[in-house]
C-alpha positions as a Markdown table, in Angstrom:
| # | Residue | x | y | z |
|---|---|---|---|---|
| 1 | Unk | 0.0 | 0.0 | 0.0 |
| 2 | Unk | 2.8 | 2.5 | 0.9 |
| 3 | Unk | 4.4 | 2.1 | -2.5 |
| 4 | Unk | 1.4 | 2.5 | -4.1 |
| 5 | Unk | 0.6 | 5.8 | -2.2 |
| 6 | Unk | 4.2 | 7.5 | -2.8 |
| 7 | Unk | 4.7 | 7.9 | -6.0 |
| 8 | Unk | 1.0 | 9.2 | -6.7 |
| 9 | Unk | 0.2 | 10.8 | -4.0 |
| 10 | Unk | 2.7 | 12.1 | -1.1 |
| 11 | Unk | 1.9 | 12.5 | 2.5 |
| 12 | Unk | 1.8 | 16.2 | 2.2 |
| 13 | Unk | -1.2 | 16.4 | -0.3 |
| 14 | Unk | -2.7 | 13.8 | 2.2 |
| 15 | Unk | -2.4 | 15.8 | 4.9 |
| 16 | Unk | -4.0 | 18.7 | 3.1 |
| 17 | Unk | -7.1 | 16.7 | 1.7 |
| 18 | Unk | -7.1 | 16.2 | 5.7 |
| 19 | Unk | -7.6 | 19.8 | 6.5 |
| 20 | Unk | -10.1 | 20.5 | 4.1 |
| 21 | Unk | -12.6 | 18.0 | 5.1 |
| 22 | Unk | -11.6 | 19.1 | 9.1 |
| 23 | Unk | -12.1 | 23.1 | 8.2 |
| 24 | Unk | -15.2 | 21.9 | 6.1 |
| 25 | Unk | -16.8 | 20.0 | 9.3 |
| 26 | Unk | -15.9 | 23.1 | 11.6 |
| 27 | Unk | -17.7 | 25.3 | 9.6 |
| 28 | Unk | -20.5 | 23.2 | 8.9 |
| 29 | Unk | -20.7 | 22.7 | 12.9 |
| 30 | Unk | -20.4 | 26.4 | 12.9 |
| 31 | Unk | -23.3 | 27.1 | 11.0 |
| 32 | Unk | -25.9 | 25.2 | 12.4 |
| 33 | Unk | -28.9 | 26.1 | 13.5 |
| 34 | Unk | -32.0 | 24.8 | 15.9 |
| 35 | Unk | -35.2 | 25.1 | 14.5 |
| 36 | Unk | -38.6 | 24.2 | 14.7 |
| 37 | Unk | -39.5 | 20.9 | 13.2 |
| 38 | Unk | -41.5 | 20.8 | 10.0 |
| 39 | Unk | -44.6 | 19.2 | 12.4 |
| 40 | Unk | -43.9 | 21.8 | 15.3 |
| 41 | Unk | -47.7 | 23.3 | 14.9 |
| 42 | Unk | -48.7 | 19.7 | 15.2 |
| 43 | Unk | -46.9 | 18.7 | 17.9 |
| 44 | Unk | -48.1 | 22.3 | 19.9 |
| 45 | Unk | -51.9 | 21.4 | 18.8 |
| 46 | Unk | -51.4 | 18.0 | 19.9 |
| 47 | Unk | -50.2 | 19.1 | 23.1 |
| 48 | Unk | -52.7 | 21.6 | 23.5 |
| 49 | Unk | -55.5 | 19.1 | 23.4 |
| 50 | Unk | -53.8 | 17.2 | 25.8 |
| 51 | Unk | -53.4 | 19.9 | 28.3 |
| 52 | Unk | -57.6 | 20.4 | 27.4 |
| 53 | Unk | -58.2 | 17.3 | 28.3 |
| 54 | Unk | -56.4 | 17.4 | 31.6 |
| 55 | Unk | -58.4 | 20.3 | 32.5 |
| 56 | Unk | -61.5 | 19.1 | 31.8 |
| 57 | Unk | -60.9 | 15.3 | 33.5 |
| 58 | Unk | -59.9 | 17.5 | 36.7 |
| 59 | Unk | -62.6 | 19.5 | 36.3 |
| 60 | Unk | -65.1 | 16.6 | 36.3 |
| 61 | Unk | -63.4 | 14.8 | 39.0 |
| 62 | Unk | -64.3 | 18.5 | 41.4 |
| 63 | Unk | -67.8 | 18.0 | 40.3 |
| 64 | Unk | -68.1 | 14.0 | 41.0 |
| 65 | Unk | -66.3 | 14.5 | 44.4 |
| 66 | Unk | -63.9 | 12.4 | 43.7 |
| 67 | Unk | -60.7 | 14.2 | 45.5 |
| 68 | Unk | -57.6 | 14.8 | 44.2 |
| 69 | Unk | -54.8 | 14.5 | 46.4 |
| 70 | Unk | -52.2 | 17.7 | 46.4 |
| 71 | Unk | -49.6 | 15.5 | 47.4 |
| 72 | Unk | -50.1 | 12.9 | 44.4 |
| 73 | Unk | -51.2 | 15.6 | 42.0 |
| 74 | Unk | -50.0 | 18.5 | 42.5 |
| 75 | Unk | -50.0 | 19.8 | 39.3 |
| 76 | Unk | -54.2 | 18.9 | 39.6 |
| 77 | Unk | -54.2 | 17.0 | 35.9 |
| 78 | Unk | -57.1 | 14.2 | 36.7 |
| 79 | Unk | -55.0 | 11.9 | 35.2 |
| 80 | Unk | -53.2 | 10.8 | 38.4 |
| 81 | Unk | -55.2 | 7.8 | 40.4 |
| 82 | Unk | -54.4 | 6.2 | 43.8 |
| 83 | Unk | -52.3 | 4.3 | 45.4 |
| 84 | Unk | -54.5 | 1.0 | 46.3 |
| 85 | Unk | -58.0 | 0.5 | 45.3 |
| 86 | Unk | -60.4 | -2.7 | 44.2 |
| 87 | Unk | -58.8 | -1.8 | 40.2 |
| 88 | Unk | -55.1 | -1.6 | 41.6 |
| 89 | Unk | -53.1 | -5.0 | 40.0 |
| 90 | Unk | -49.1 | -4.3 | 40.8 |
| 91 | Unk | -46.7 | -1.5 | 42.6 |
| 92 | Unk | -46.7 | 1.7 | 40.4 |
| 93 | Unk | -43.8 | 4.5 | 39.9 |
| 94 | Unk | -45.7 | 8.1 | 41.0 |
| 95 | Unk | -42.1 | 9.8 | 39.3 |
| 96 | Unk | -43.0 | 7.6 | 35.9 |
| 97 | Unk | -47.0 | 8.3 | 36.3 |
| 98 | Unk | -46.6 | 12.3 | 36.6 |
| 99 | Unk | -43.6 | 12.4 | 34.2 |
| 100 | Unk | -46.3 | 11.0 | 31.4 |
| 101 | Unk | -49.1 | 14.1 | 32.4 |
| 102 | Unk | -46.8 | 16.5 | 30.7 |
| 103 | Unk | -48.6 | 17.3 | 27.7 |
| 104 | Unk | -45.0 | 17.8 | 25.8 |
| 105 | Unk | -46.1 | 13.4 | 25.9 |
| 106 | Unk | -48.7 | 14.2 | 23.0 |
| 107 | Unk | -45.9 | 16.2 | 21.0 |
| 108 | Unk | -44.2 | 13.0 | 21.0 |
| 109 | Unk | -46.3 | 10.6 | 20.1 |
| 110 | Unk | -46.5 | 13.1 | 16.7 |
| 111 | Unk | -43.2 | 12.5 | 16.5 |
| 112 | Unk | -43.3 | 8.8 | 16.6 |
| 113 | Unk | -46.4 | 9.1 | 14.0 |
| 114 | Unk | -44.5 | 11.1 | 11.8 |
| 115 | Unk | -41.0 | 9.0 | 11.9 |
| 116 | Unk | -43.5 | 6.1 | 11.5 |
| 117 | Unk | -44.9 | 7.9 | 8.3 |
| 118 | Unk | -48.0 | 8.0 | 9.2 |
| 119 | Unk | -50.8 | 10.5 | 7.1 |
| 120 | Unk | -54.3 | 11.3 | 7.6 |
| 121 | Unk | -57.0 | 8.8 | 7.6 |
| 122 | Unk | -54.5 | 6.2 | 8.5 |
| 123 | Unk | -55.6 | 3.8 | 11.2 |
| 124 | Unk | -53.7 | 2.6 | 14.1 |
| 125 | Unk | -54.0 | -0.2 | 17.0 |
| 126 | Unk | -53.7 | 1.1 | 20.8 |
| 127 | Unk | -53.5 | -1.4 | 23.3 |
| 128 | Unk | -53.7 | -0.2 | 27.1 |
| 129 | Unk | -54.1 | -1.1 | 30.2 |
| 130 | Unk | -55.0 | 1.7 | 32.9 |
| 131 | Unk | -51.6 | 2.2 | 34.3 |
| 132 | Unk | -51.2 | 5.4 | 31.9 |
| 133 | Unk | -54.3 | 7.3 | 31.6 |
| 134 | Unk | -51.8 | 10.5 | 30.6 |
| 135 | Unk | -50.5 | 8.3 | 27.6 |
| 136 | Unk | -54.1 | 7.2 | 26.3 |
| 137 | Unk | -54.7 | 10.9 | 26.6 |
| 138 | Unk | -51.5 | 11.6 | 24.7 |
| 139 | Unk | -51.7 | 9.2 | 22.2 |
| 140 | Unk | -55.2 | 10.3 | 21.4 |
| 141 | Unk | -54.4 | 14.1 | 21.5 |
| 142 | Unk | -51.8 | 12.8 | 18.5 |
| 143 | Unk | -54.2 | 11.3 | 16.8 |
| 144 | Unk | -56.4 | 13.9 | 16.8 |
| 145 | Unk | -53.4 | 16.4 | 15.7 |
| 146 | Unk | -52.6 | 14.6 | 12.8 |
| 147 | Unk | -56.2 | 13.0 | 12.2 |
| 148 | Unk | -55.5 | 9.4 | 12.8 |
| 149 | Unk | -58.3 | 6.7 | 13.5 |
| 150 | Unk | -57.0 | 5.0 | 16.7 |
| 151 | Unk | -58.6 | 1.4 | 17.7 |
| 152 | Unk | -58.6 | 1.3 | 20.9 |
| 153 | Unk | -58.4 | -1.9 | 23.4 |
| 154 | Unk | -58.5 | -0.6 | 27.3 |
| 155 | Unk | -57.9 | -3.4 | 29.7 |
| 156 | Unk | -59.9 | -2.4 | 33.3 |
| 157 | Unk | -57.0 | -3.5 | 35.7 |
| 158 | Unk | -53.8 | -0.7 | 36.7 |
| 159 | Unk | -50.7 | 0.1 | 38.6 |
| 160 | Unk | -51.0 | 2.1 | 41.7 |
| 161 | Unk | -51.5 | 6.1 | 40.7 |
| 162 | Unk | -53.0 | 5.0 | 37.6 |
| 163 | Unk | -57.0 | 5.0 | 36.1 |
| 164 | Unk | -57.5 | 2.6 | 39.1 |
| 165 | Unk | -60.5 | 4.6 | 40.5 |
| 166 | Unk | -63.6 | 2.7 | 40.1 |
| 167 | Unk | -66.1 | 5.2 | 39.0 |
| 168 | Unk | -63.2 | 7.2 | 37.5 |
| 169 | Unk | -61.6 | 4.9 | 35.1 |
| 170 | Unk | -60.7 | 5.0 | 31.1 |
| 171 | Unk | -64.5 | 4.4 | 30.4 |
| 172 | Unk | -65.5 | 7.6 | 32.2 |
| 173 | Unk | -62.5 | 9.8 | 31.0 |
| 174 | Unk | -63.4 | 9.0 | 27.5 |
| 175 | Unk | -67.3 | 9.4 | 27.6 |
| 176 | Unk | -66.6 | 13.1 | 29.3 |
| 177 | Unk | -64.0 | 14.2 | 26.6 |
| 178 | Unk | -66.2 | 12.6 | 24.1 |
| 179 | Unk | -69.0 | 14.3 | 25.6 |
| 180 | Unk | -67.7 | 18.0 | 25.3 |
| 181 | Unk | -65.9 | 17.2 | 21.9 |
| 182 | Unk | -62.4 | 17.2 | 22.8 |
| 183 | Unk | -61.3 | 13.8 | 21.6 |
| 184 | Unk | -64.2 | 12.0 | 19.8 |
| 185 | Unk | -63.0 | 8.6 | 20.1 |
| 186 | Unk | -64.7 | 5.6 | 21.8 |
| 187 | Unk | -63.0 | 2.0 | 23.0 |
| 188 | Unk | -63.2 | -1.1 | 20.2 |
| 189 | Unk | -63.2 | -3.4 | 23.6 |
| 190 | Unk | -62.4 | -3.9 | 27.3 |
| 191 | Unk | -60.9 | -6.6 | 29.2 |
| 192 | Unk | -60.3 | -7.0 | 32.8 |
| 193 | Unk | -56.4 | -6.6 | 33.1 |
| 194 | Unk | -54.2 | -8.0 | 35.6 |
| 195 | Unk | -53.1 | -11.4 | 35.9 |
| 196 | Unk | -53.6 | -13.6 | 33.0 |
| 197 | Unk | -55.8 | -10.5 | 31.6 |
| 198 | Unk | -58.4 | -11.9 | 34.2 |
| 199 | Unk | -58.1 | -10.1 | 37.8 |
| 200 | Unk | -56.2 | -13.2 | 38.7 |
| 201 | Unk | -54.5 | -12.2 | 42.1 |
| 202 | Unk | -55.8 | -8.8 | 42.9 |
| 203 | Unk | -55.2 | -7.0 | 46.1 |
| 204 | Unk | -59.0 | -7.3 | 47.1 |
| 205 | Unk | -61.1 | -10.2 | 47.4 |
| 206 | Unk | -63.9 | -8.1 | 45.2 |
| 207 | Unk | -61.7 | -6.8 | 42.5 |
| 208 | Unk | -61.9 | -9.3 | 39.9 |
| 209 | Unk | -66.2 | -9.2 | 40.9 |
| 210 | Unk | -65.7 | -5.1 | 40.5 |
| 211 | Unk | -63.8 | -5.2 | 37.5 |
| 212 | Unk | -66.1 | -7.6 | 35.5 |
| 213 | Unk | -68.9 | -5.6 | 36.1 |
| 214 | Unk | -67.5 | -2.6 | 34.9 |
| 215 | Unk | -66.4 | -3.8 | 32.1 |
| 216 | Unk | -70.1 | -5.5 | 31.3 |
| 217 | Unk | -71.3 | -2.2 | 31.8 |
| 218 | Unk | -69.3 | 0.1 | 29.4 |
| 219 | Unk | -71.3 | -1.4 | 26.4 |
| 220 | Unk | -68.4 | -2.7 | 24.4 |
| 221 | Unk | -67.2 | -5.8 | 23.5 |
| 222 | Unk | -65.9 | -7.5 | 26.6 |
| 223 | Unk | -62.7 | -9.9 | 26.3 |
| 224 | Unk | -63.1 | -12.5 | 28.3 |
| 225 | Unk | -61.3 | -16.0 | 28.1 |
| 226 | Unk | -58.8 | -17.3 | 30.1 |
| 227 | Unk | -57.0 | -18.8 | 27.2 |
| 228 | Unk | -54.4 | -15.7 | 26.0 |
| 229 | Unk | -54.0 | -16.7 | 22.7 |
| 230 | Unk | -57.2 | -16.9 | 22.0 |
| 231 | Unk | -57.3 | -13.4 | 24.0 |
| 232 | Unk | -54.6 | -12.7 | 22.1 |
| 233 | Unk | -56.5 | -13.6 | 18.3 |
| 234 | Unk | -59.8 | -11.9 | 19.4 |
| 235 | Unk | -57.7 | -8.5 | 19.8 |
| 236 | Unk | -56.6 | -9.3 | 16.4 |
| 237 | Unk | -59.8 | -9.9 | 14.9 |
| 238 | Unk | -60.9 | -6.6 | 16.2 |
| 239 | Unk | -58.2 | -4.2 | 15.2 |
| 240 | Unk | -59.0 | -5.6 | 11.5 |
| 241 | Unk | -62.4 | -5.5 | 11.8 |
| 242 | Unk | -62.3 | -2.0 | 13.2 |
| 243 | Unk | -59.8 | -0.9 | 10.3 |
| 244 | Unk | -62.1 | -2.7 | 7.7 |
| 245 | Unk | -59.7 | -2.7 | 4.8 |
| 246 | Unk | -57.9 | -0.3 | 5.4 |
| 247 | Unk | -54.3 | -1.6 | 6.6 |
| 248 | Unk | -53.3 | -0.9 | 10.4 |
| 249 | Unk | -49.7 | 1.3 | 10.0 |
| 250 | Unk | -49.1 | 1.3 | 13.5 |
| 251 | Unk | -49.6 | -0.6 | 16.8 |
| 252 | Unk | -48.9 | 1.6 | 20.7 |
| 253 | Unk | -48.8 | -0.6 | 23.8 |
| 254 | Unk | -49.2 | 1.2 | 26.6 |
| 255 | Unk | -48.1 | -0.7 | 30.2 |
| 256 | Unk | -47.7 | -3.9 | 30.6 |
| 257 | Unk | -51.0 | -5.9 | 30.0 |
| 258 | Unk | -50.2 | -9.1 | 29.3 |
| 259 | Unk | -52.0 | -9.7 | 25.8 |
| 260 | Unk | -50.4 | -6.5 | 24.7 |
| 261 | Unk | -46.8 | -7.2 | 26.2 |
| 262 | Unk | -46.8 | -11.3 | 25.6 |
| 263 | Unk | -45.3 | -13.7 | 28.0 |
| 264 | Unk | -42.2 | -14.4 | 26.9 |
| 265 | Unk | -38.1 | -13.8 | 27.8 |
| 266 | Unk | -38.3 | -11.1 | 24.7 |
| 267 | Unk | -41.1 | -9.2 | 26.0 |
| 268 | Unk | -39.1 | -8.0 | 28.8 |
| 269 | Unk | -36.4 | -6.8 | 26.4 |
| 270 | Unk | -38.2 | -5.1 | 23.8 |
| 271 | Unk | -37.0 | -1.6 | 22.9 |
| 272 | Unk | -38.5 | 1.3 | 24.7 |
| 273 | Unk | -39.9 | 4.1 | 22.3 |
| 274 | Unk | -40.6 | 4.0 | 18.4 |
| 275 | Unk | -39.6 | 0.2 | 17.3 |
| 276 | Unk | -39.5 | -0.7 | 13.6 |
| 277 | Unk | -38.1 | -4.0 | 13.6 |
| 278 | Unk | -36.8 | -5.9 | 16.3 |
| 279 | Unk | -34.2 | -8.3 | 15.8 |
| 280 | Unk | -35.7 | -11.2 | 17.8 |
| 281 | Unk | -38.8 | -12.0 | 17.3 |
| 282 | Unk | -40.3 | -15.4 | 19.3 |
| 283 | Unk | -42.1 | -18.0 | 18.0 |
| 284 | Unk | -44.4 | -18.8 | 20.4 |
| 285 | Unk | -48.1 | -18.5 | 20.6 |
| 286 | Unk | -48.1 | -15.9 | 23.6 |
| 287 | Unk | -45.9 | -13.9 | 22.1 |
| 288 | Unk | -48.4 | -10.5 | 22.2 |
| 289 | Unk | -49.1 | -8.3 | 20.6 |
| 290 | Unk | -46.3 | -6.0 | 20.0 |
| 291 | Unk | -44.5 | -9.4 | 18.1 |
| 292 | Unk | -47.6 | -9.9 | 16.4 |
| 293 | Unk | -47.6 | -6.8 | 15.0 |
| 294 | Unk | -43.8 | -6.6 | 14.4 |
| 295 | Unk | -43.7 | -10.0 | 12.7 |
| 296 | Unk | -46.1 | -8.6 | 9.9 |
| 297 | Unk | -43.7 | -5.2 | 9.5 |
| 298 | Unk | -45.8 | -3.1 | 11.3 |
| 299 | Unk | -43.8 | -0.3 | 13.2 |
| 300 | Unk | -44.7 | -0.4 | 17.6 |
| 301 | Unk | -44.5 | 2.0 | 19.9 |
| 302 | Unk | -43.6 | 0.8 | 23.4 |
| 303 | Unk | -44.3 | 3.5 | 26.4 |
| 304 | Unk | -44.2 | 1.4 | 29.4 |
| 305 | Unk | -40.4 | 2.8 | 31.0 |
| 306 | Unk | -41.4 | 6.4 | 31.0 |
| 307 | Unk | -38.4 | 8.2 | 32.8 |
| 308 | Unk | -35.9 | 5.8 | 30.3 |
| 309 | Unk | -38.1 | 7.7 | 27.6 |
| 310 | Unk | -38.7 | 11.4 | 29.1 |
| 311 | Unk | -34.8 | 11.2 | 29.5 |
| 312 | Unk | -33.9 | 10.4 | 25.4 |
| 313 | Unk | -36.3 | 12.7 | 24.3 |
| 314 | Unk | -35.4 | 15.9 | 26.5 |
| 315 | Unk | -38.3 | 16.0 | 28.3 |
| 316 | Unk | -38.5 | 17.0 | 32.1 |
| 317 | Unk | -38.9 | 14.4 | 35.1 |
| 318 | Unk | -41.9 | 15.2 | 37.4 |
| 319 | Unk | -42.0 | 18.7 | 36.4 |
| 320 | Unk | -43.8 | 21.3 | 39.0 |
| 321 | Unk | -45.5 | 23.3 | 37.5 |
| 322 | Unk | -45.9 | 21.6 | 33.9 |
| 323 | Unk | -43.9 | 23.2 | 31.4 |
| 324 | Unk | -45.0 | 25.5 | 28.1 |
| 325 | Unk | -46.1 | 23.9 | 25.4 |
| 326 | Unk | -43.5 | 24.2 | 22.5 |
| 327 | Unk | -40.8 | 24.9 | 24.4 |
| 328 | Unk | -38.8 | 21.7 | 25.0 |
| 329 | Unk | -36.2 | 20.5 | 22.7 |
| 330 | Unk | -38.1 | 18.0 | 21.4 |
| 331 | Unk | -40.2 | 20.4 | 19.5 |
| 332 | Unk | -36.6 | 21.8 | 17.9 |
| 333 | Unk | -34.1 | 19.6 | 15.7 |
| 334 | Unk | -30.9 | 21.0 | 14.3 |
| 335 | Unk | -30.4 | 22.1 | 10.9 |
| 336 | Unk | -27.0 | 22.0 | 8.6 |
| 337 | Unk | -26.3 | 23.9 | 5.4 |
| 338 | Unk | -26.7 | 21.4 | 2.9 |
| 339 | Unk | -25.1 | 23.8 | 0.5 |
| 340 | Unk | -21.9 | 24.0 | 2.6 |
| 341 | Unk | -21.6 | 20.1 | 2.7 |
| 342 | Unk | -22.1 | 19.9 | -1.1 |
| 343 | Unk | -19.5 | 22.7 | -1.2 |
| 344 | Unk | -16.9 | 21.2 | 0.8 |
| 345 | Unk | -17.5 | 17.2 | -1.0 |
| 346 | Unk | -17.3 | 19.0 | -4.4 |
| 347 | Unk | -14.1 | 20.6 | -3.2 |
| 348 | Unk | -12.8 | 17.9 | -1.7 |
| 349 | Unk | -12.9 | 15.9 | -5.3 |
| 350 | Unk | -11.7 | 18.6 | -7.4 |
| 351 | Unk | -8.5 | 18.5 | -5.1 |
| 352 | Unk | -8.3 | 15.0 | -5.4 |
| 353 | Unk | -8.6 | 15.0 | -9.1 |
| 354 | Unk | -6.1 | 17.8 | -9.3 |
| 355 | Unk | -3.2 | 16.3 | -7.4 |
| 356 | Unk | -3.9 | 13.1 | -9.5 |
| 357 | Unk | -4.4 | 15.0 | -13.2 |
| 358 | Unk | -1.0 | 17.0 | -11.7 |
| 359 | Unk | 1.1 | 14.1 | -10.8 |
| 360 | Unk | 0.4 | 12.2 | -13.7 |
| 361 | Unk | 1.9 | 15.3 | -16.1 |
């Protein structure tokens, strides 16, 4: 290699190409500049909504007194539960369940929707369970943003501090936003959460009594085996039915219900975030849904580790007050001259091809 290199092209005119592509890099790192994303009107209305809906869930809560505890809410959102009621299933994060009422959440699920390409009239699959009443709200915000048709799958059952408030859960949030035409969207079915998706092990001796009757009273299809995959299929069977023929683009798990999340060692290692497609998919009949989805190509979006995904996406941890809409980073992006770049990789081959068209005469 050496003896090819000296006769054609000495170390000094090496050195030089060097420099050019190091001043070209300093000036393109000069000239950046952070600006507002293409979507960023998107993202702010999606947020907006969110921040509506918050309002008027806390707002309802005041006028069903139903309290709202300054200590676990301080910021008064309605979209933080209890600690342990009848609905509660497993331990809870407070940090992880105020960190998702910042509105900035809706912002980026628009985000995820538009990395996922997603467009108007597209339909997408939401599977929940009530641990996250701030990311159904957030999701749905987005979906009203960008005018999506979410399918939505609410399982009863939730963490502590989550929709675990009997006469206060998913069900109610949605009929009162629905109600005064904030997000017009209703629930595709409900199941009981928890355990085997059937109150298997609840804290109460009357939860999993509770829970099946409020889920026999929303009026919507009620999944109800104790097999999970054929809990599993029937979730299937209505996200298709429910997107006719169109094509689903997109399926959001949000917490851990165990339909949604599967049962297997992969499960627990799935990505956090915006997932095209992961490397591992299991074969195995209780895989969930999120390998269900991701075996057909169809991009996921995990939000169950909250503070992992506030923190890679610049937005604030259990933030007192909550913060204005817009103003995070993750609203901005940064922004290089693609004229200096061509510049510099033009220049960079005309020296090339000059010390070559120079040594050879």
């Amino acid at each position: 290699m050496k003896n090819w290199i000296k006769p054609f092209i000495p170390m000094k005119y090496i050195i030089i190409a060097f420099l050019i592509i190091i001043v070209g890099m300093f000036f393109v790192e000069t000239t950046k500049k952070t600006v507002n994303r293409p979507y960023y009107q998107i993202q702010a209305e999606a947020a907006r909504i969110m921040l509506q809906s918050a309002n008027s869930l806390q707002k309802e809560k005041t006028l069903k007194n139903i309290p709202t505890s300054n200590e676990l809410d301080p910021n008064q959102t309605g979209l933080i539960g209890m600690e342990f009621t009848p609905l509660t299933t497993t331990l809870g994060n407070l940090t992880a369940k105020r960190t998702s009422t910042n509105p900035d959440f809706a912002a980026l699920m628009v985000k995820f929707m538009k990395e996922a390409r997603l467009t108007s009239g597209d339909y997408i699959a939401i599977g929940a369970s009530g641990s996250f009443p701030a990311l159904i709200v957030a999701t749905l915000s987005a979906c009203k943003a960008m005018e999506i048709n979410p399918l939505i799958i609410y399982s009863i059952g939730s963490s502590e501090y989550g929709a675990n408030i009997p006469d206060f859960t998913i069900i109610e949030m949605l009929d009162i936003l629905n109600k005064e035409n904030i997000l017009p969207y209703k629930l595709l079915a409900v199941s009981m959460g928890g355990e085997n998706d059937q109150a298997e092990s609840m804290l109460y001796p009357e939860s999993k009594e509770l829970i099946n009757s409020i889920a026999r009273e929303s009026g919507v299809f009620f999944i109800n085996t104790n097999n999970l995959e054929k809990n599993i299929q029937q979730r299937i069977d209505l996200y298709q039915e429910g997107a006719g023929e169109k094509p689903i683009k997109l399926f959001v798990n949000i917490g851990g219900n165990v339909a949604n999340y599967g049962t297997t060692s992969s499960s627990i290692a799935f990505p956090n975030g915006l997932v095209f497609q992961y490397s591992e998919i299991p074969d195995h009949p209780t895989r969930g849904l999120i390998f269900e989805f991701q075996s057909k190509g169809i991009p996921v979006i995990n939000l169950l580790n909250i503070v992992d995904l506030a923190v890679k996406n610049h937005l604030a941890i259990d933030p007192i007050p909550l913060p204005f809409i817009g103003k995070s980073y993750l609203y901005k992006e940064v922004q290089y001259s693609k004229w200096l770049i061509i510049l510099i990789f033009i220049s960079e081959i005309f020296y090339l091809y000059w010390i070559s068209f120079y040594k050879k005469h």
